[in-house]
N, C-alpha and C positions, 0 to 999 in steps of 0.2 A: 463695372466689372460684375459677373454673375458672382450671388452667393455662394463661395466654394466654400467645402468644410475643411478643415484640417485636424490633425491629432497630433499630437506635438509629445515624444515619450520623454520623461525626464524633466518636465518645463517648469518645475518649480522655483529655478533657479537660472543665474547665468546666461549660456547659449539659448537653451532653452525657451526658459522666462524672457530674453531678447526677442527673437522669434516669434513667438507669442501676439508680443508688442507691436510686430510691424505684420504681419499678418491683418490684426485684429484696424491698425490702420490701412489697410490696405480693403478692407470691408467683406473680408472673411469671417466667415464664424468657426472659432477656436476651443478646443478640447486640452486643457492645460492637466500635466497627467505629474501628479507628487507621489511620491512614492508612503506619505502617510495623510493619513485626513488634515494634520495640523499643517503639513510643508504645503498643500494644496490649496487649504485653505485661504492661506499666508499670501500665497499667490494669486489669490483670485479678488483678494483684496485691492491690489493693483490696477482692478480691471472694469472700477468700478460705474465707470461710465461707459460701459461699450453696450446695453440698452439688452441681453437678453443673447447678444453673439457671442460670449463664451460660456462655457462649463467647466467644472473642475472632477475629476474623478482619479482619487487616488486606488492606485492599483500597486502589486506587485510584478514590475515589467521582464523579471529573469523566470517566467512561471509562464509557460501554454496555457493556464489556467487565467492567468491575471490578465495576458494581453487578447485574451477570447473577450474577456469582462471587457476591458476596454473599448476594444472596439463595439459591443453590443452597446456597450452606455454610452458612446458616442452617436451610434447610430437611434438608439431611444431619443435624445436631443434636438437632435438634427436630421435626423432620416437618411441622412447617407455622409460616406467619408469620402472625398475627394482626393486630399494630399495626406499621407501618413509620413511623420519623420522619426527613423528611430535615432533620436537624441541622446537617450539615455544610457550611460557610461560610468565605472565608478574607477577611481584609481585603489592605490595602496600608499600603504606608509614606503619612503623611498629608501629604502637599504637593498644591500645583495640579495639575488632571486631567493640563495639557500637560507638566507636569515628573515623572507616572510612568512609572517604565520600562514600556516596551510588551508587557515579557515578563511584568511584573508585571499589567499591565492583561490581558494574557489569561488568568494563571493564575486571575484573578478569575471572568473571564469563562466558565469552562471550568468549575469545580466552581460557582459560585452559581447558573450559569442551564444549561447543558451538564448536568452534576450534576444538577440542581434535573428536568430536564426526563425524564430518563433515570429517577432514582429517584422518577419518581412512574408513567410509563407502563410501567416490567416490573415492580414490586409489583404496580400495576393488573392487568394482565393473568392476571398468577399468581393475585390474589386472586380475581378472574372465576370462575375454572376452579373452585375449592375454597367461592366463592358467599357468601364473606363477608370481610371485613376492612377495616381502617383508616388510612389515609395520611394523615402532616400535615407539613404545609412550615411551616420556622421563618420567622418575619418576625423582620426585625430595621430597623435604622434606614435608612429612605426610604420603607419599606414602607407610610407612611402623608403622605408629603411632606416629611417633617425633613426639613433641608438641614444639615451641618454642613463647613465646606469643609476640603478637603483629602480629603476623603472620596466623591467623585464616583462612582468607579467603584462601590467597594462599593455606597452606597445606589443607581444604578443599577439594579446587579444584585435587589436586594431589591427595587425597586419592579417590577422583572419578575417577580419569585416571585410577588406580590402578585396582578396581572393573571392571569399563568398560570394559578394555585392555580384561582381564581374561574370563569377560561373551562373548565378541565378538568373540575371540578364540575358546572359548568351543563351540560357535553357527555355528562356521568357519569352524570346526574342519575337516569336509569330503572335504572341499574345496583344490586349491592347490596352496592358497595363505597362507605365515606362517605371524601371525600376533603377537606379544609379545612385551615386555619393555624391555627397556633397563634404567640401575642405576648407573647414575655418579656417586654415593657416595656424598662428601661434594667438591666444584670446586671452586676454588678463582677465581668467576666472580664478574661484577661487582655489578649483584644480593646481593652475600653473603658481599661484600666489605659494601653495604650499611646497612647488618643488623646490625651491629658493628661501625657504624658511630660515634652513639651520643658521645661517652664516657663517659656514665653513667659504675656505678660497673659492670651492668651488661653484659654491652655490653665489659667490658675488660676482663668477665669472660669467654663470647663466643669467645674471643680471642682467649682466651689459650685454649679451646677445639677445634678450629678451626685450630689451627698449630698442634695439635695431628694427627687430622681424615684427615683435607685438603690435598688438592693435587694442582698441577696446571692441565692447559688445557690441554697444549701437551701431559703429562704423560698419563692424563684421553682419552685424544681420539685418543690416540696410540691403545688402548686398543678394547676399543668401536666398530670403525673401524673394527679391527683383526674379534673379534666376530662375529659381522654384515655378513660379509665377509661369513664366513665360517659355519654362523650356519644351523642344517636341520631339527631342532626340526621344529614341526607343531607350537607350541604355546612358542617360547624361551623366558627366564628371566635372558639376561643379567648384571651380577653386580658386578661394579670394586671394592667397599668398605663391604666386607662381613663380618659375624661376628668374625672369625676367624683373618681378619686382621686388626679389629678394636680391640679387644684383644691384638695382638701382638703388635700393637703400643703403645697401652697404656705402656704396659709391661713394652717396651723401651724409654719411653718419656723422662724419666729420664736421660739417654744417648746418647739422638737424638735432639736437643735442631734445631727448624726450626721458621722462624719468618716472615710471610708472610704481614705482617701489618707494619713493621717497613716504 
């Protein structure tokens, strides 16, 4: 496989940090991007036999400012970016829309859709110029109407990524840059660990729907990766958790007994 570069926003961790991983096994060279020098750092430590194919560069990814840096420091590395993924998502503490902090509600507000909006039109742009390359916006939960309360803002922010992705595509579309999402499904990070934290009824309810649909990391961006990799659609919508085998699991839940909380 040619050496393709990738940029990975958010990857200090998690989906991300997964990602990263199988990329990097896949014989890419990877741009691992933390949002401080220490979480980046942290990350790069992981990485420590892959011979000069990855970089770490922490940036601030909800700033025009930080994801310009980025991408230039990817391109100083490796001389050009092939796949960008904006990965990078933050939630909130889970209570009602009207009881989170405001400062909270904007930091959401600033890298999921700020971010979102930013790390897809200066890849775009850069890609233009070099006449090829790949951009994909994570979706995560609202991105498709879930409602799960306490969680407002975030899935807000997702169901704009959602719109975004689609309209930027369609505006994209003569370009010969492919621009699309991609859909981990439900991924036992440490995101979903905390929506289930309190040990309220309800949160042991999200439990047991969480070891029906959930997945881990590796399985999820085994996957992800593969797609990525190989997709030629002009506007792709990859999605590891589809309705088909959210059915089947159910199905079998009765017979499949998984326990990712214990």
């Amino acid at each position: 496989m040619q050496n393709l570069v990738v940029v990975i926003t958010g990857s200090s961790r998690g989906i991300g940090l997964g990602l990263a991983k199988r990329f990097l096994e896949r014989q890419c060279s990877v741009v691992v991007n933390g949002s401080t020098p220490e979480s980046t750092r942290k990350a790069l430590d992981q990485f420590a036999g892959f011979n000069g194919r990855v970089a770490g560069v922490p940036a601030d990814i909800s700033t025009k400012e930080g994801i310009a840096f980025l991408y230039e420091e990817a391109r100083r590395h490796f001389g050009r970016v092939d796949i960008w993924v904006n990965n990078a998502g933050i939630s909130h503490d889970k209570r009602n829309i009207w009881d989170v902090d405001p400062a909270e509600i904007d930091r959401v507000i600033d890298t999921n859709i700020r971010g979102l909006i930013y790390g897809t039109v200066i890849p775009f742009r850069e890609m233009q110029r070099q006449g090829s390359g790949k951009i994909f916006n994570m979706e995560g939960l609202g991105s498709d109407g879930f409602m799960l309360d306490g969680l407002t803002a975030y899935g807000t922010s997702k169901s704009a990524l959602t719109y975004f992705t689609r309209s930027f595509a369609h505006e994209a579309r003569n370009s010969s840059v492919q621009v699309g999402t991609i859909s981990p499904g439900m991924v036992v990070t440490d995101m979903l660990l905390k929506t289930v934290a309190d040990g309220s009824p309800e949160s042991l309810k999200n439990r047991k729907f969480f070891n029906i649909v959930a997945d881990d990391v590796d399985t999820v961006t085994a996957f992800l990766c593969e797609e990525m990799l190989s997709s030629k659609e002009q506007s792709p919508r990859i999605r590891w958790l589809t309705k088909s085998k959210m059915i089947g699991r159910f199905l079998l839940s009765p017979f499949r007994k998984r326990d990712f909380f214990s």
